[in-house]
C-alpha positions in Angstrom: 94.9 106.8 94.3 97.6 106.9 91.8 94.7 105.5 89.2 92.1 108.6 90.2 95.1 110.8 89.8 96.2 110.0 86.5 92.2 110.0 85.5 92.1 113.2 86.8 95.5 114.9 84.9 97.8 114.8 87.9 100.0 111.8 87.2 102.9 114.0 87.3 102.1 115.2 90.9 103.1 111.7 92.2 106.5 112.6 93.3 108.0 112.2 96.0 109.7 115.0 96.1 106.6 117.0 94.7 105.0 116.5 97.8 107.1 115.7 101.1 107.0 119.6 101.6 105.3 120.2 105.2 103.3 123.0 103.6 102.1 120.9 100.5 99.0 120.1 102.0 97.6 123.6 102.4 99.5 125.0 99.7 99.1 122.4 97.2 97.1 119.5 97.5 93.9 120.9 99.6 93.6 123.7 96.9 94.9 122.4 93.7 94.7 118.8 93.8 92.4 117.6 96.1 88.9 119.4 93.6 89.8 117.6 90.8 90.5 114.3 92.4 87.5 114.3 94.5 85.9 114.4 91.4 87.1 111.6 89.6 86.6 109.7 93.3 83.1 110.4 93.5 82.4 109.5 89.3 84.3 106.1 89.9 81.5 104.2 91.8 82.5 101.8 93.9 86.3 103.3 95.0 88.1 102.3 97.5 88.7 106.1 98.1 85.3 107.3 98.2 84.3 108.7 101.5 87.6 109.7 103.1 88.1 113.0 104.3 90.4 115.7 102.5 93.7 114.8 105.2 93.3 110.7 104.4 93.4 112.0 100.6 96.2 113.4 101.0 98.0 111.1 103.0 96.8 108.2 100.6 98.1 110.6 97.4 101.9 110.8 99.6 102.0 106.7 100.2 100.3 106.7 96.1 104.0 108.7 95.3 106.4 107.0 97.1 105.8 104.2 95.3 106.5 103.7 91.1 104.3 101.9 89.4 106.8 98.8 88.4 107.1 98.6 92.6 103.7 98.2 92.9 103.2 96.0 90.5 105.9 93.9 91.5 104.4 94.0 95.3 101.0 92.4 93.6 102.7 90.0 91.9 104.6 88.7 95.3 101.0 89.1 96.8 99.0 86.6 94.4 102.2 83.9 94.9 101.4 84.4 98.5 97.7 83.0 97.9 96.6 85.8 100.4 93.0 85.2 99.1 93.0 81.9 100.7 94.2 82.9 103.8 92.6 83.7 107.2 93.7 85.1 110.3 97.1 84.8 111.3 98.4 83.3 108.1 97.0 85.8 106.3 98.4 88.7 108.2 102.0 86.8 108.1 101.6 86.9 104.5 100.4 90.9 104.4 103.4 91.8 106.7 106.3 90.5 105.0 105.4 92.1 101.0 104.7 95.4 104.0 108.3 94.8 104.8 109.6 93.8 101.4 107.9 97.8 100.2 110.1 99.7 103.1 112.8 97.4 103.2 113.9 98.3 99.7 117.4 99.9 100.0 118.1 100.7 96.3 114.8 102.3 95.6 115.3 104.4 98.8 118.2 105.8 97.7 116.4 106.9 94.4 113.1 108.3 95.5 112.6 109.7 98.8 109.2 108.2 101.1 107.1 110.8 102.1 107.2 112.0 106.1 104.7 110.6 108.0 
């Protein structure tokens, strides 16, 4: 998501803060944002996005922005050391569930960005 949206000239809407409104999704993303990132979506083949309705869009654009991109990266970096790819089942799960609870477990960067409601 946050890739699409910065294709599609909306990197700044990724903000927490931007969107966490409870009217932003009729007001601003179903209008506004939602035509132009459909757009890229359905130009990128393959994406992991392509087929979900307008509400998952917008739900995957509000977990896209509570997130920076340093956090993210970091998160895939603590995922390849897991050697997740290797992994079935249970182990693999185990592995999933604890960079899940290293993302909302973070106390500084909750104090500096604000997740979006759910």
């Amino acid at each position: 998501m946050r890739s699409h949206a910065a294709r599609a000239g909306l990197a700044a809407e990724l903000d927490p803060k931007r969107c966490a409104g409870k009217d932003w999704y009729p007001r601003a993303f179903k209008p506004r944002l939602l035509p132009r990132l459909a757009k890229d979506i359905e130009t990128t083949p393959d994406s992991p996005l392509a087929g979900m309705t307008p509400w998952q869009l917008h739900r995957a654009f509000r977990l896209a922005a509570a997130y920076s991109e340093p956090e993210l990266v970091a998160a895939l970096a603590r995922l390849a050391e897991s050697r997740i790819e290797r992994a079935r089942g249970p182990a693999a799960l185990a592995a999933v569930s604890a960079l899940v609870l290293a993302l909302i477990g973070r106390p500084a960067a909750s104090s500096r960005r604000t997740a979006p409601a759910a």
